[in-house]
C-alpha positions in Angstrom: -11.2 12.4 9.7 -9.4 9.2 9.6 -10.3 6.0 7.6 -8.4 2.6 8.2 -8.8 -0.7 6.4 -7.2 -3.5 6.7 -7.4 -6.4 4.3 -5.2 -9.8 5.1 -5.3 -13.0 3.1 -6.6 -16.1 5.6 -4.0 -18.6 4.8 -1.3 -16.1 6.1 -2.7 -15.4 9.5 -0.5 -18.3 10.9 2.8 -17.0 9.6 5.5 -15.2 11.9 6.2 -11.7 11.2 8.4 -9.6 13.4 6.5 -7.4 16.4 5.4 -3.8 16.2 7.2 -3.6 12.0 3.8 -2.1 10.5 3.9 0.2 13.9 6.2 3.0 12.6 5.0 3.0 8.7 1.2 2.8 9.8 2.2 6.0 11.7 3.9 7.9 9.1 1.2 7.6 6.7 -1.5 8.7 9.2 0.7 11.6 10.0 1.4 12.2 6.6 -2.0 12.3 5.1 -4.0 14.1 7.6 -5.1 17.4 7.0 -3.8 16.4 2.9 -7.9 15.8 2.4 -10.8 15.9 4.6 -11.1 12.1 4.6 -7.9 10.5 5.3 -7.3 7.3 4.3 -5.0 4.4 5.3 -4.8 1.0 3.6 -3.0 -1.8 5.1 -2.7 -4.8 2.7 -0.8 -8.4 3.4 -0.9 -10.8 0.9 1.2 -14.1 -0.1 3.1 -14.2 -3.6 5.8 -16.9 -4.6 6.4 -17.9 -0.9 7.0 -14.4 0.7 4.4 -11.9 2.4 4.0 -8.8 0.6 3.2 -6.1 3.1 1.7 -2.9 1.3 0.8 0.4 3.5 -0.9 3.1 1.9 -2.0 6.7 2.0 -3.6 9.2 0.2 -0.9 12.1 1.5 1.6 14.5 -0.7 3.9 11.2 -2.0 7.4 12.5 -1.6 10.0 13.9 -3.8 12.7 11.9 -5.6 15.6 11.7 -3.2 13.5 12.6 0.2 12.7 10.0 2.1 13.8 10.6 5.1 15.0 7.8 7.6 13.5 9.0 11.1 14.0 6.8 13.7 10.6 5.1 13.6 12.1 4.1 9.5 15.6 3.4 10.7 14.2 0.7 13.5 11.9 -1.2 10.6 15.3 -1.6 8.3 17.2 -2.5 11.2 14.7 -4.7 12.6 14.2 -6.6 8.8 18.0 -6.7 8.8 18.2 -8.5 11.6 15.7 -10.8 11.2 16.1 -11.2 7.5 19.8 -10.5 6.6 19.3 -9.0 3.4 16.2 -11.5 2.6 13.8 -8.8 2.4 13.1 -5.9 0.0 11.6 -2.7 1.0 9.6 0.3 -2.0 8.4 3.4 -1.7 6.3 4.5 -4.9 4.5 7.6 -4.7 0.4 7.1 -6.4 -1.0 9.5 -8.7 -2.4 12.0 -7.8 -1.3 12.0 -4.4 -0.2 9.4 -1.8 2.5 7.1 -1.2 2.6 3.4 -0.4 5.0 1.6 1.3 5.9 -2.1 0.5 7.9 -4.7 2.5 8.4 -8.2 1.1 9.4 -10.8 3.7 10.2 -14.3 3.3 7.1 -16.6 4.2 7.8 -18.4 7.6 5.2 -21.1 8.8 6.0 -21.9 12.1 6.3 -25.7 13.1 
């Protein structure tokens, strides 16, 4: 019932990225898409773009309406946790795919540790 793929680029296995943030969004979109199709499907992609890590989650679930997303805890510890770490260097998008699903995407700063 449940499909997960996750695709990484090589060169950005060595770079820091905070503990447990894809926990919480990996989460909602399992919750969120099950039962939406017989197959559900998860896609977890990290890439590298112009120095930063571009995290992408997505799922094949109902999307959401303008105006409700709602920021349950598990959503309210990522942005607190990317504040924190981050201070405003980050950017976070949620774009809802036609004909269904929604994916998630953080953009962090690229950090290569020493």
């Amino acid at each position: 019932r449940l499909q997960v793929a996750i695709h990484a680029d090589e060169q950005i296995r060595s770079c820091n990225m905070p503990v447990l943030l894809l926990q919480p969004l990996v989460e909602n979109a399992i919750l969120y898409s099950m039962g939406y199709a017989a197959i559900s499907h998860v896609t977890v992609t990290i890439e590298e773009a112009d120095n930063h890590i571009i995290i992408a989650i997505q799922d094949e679930g109902p999307g959401i309406q303008a105006g409700e997303i709602s920021f349950g805890s598990g959503l309210r510890l990522v942005l607190e946790k990317l504040d924190k770490i981050y201070q405003g260097r980050y950017q976070m998008t949620f774009e809802n795919q036609s004909p269904s699903g929604l994916i998630v995407t953080i953009q962090i700063p690229k950090i290569v540790p020493a």
